[in-house]
ZADO-1210 file (C-alpha; in nm, 4 decimals, padded with zeros to 6 digits):
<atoms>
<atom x="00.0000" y="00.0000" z="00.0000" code="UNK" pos="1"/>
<atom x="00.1148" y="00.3567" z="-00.0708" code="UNK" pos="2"/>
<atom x="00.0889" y="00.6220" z="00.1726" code="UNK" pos="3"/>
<atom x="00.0922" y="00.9925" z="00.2054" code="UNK" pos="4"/>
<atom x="00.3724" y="00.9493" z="00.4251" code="UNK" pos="5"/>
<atom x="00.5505" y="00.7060" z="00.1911" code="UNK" pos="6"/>
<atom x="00.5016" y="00.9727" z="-00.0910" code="UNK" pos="7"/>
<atom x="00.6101" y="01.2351" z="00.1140" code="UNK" pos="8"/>
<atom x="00.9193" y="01.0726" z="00.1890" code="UNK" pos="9"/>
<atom x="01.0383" y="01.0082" z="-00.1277" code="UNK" pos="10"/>
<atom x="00.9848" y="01.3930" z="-00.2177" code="UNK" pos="11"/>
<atom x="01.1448" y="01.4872" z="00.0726" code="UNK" pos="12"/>
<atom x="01.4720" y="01.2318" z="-00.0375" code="UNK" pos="13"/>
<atom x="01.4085" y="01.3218" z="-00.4212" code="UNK" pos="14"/>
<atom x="01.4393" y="01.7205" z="-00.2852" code="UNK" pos="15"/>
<atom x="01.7500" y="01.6554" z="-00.0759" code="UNK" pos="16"/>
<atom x="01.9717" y="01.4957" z="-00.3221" code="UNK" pos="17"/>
<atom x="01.8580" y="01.7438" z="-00.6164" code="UNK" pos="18"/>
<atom x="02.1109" y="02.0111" z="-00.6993" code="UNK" pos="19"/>
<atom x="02.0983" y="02.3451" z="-00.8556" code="UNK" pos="20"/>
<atom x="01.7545" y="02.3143" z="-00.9146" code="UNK" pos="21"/>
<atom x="01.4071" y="02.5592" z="-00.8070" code="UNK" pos="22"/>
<atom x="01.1361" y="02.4184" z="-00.6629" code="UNK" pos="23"/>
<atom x="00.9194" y="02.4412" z="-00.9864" code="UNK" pos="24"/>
<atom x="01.2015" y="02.2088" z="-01.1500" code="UNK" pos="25"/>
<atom x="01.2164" y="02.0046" z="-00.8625" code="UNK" pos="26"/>
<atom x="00.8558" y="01.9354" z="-00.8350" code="UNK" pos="27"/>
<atom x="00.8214" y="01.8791" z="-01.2398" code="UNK" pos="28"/>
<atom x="01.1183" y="01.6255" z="-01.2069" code="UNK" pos="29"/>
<atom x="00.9572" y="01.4099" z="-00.8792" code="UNK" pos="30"/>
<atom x="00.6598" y="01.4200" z="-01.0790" code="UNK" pos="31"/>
<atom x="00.8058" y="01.2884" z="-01.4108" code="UNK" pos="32"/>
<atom x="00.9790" y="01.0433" z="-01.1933" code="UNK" pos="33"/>
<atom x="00.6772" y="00.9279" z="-01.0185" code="UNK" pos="34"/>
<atom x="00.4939" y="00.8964" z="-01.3846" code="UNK" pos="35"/>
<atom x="00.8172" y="00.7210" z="-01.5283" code="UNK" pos="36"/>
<atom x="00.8206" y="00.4413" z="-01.2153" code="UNK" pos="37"/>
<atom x="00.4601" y="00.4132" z="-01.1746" code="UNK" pos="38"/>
<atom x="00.3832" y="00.1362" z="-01.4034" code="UNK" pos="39"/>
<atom x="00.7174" y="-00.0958" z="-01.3745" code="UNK" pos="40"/>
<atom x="00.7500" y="-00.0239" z="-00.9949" code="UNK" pos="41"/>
<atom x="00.4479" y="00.1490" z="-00.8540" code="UNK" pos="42"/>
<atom x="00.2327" y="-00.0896" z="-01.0230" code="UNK" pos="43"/>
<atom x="00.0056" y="00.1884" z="-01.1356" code="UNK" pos="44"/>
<atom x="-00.0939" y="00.2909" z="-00.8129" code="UNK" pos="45"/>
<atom x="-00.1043" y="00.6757" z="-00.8826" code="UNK" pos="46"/>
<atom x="-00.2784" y="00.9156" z="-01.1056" code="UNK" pos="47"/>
<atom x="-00.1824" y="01.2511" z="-01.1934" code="UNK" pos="48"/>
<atom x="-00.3579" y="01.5937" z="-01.2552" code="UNK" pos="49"/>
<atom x="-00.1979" y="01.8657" z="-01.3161" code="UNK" pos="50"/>
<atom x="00.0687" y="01.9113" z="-01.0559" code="UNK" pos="51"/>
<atom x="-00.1330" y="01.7074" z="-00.8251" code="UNK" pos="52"/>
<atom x="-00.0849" y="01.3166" z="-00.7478" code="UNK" pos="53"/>
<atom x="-00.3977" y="01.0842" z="-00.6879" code="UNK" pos="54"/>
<atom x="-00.3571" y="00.7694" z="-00.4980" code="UNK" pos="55"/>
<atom x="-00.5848" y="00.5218" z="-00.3229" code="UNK" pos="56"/>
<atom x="-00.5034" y="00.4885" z="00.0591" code="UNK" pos="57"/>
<atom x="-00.5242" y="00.2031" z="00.2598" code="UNK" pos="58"/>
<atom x="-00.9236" y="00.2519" z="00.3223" code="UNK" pos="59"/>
<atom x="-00.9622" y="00.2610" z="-00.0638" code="UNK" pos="60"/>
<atom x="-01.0387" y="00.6044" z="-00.0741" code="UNK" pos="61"/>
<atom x="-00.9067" y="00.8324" z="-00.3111" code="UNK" pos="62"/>
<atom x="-00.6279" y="01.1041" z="-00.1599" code="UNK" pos="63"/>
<atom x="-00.4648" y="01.3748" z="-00.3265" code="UNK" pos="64"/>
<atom x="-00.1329" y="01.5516" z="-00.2638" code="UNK" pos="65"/>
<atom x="-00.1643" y="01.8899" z="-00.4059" code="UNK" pos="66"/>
<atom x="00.1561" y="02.0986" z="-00.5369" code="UNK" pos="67"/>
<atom x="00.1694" y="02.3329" z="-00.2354" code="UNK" pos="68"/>
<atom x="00.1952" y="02.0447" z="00.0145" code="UNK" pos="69"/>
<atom x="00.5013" y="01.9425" z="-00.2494" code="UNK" pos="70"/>
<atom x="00.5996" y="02.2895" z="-00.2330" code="UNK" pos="71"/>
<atom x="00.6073" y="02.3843" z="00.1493" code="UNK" pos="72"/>
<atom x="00.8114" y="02.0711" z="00.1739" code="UNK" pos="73"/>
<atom x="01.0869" y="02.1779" z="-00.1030" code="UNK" pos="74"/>
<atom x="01.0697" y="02.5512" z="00.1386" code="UNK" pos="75"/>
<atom x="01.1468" y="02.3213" z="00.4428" code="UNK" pos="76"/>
<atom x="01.4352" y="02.0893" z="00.2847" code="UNK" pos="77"/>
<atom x="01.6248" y="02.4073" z="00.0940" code="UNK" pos="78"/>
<atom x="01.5790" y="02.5258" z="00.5025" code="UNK" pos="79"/>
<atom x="01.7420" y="02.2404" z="00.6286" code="UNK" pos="80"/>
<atom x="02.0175" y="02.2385" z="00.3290" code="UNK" pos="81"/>
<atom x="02.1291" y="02.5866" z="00.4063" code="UNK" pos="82"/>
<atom x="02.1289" y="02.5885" z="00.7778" code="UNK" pos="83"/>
<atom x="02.3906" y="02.2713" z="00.7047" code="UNK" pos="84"/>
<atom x="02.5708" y="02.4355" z="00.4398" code="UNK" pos="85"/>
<atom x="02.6120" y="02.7625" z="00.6916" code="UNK" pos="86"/>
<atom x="02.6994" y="02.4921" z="01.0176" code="UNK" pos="87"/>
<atom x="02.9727" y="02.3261" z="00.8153" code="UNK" pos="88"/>
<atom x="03.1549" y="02.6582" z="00.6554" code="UNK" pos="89"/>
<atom x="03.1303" y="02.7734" z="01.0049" code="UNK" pos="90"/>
<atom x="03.2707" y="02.4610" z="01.1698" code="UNK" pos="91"/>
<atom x="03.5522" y="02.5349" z="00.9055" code="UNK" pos="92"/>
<atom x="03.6136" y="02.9168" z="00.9830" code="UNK" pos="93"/>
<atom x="03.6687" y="02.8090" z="01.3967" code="UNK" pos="94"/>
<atom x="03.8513" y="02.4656" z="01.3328" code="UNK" pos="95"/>
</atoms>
């Protein structure tokens, strides 16, 4: 079963480990990815409009990440990223 959490996670992975990208670009690419992996791995278990993903939960109900949950988690991550970009050149400058 897929979960919002599962989905989330992924993003929030997918968001780390992407470079020298914005968030439009990084939410375009997770969602190409998704749509790329969804049929050999995912075994179509999401649907797709517009920026949105569609999947059914474990109650068989029909759930729906929208783009500015995607995108209040890319503001988080690029949060984290630079307040351990700033720790490290700072554990630099004293050491």
């Amino acid at each position: 079963m897929v979960s919002k959490r599962n989905i989330l996670t992924v993003f929030s992975i997918y968001t780390f480990t992407s470079y020298n990208m914005n968030k439009k670009e990084t939410i375009k690419n997770f969602i190409r990815f998704l749509k790329t992996t969804n049929e050999s791995t995912f075994h179509n278990a999401f649907s797709f409009r517009g920026g949105n993903i569609l999947y059914v939960s474990n109650k068989n109900m029909l759930k729906e990440i929208s783009w500015f949950s995607l995108a209040r988690i890319y503001e988080d991550i690029k949060k984290i990223k630079e307040y351990k970009t700033n720790h490290d050149n700072y554990i630099r400058l004293v050491a």
